[in-house]
Steps between C-alpha positions, in 0.01 A plus 500: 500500500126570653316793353178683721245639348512902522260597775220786404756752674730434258336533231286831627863631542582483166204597375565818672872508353383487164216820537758724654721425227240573268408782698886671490521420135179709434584745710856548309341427191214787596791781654702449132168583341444773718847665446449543160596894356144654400471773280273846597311606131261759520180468352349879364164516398504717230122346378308807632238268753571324828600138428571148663827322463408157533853283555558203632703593806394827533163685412454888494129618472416850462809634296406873474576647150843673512569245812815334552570169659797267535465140471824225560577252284765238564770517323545307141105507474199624384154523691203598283200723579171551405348852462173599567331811500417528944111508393535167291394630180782501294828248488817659359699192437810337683747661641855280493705618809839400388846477716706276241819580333578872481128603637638304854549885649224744655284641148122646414275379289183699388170311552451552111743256418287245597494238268115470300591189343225214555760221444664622843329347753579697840200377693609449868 
């Protein structure tokens, strides 16, 4: 039995086999992601001054006191938000936007439940 050597089309062919492969599993792995159930919460600002929602998938600047505005959250997780005063001259703490367990339906939170606690590190 004689073997050839594979030719550069060869190989260039499955080169290009193995990236679309790559590129379908991606693009299944990306549309599962995608599909996940999100949650709406509303975020009130009960504070009494315009302030910044800082997130990491979604910022709000300029939340007006009495203001409303409704965030998603994937299902079975939390994002967490920094609070700022809109000027910059105050920081009102972290705000945990949760959509685990029973909180996985549409809820508010007030902007004064922001957590204040330095060991919570919400920086985004």
């Amino acid at each position: 039995m004689t073997t050839r050597p594979l030719g550069n089309t060869t190989i260039m062919a499955v080169l290009a086999g193995c990236g679309a492969l790559l590129a379908a599993a991606a693009a299944v792995g990306w549309a599962l992601g995608a599909s996940r159930a999100q949650v709406p919460i509303t975020v009130v600002n009960d504070l009494g001054r315009s302030v910044d929602l800082t997130c990491l998938w979604d910022n709000r600047d300029g939340l007006a006191p009495r203001g409303r505005t409704t965030l998603l959250v994937d299902a079975g997780s939390t994002e967490d938000c920094e609070v700022d005063a809109h000027d910059g001259t105050a920081e009102y703490g972290c705000l945990v936007l949760d959509a685990r367990g029973r909180l996985a339906a549409p809820h508010e939170l007030r902007l004064s439940d922001a957590s204040t606690d330095p060991s919570i590190d919400c920086s985004t």
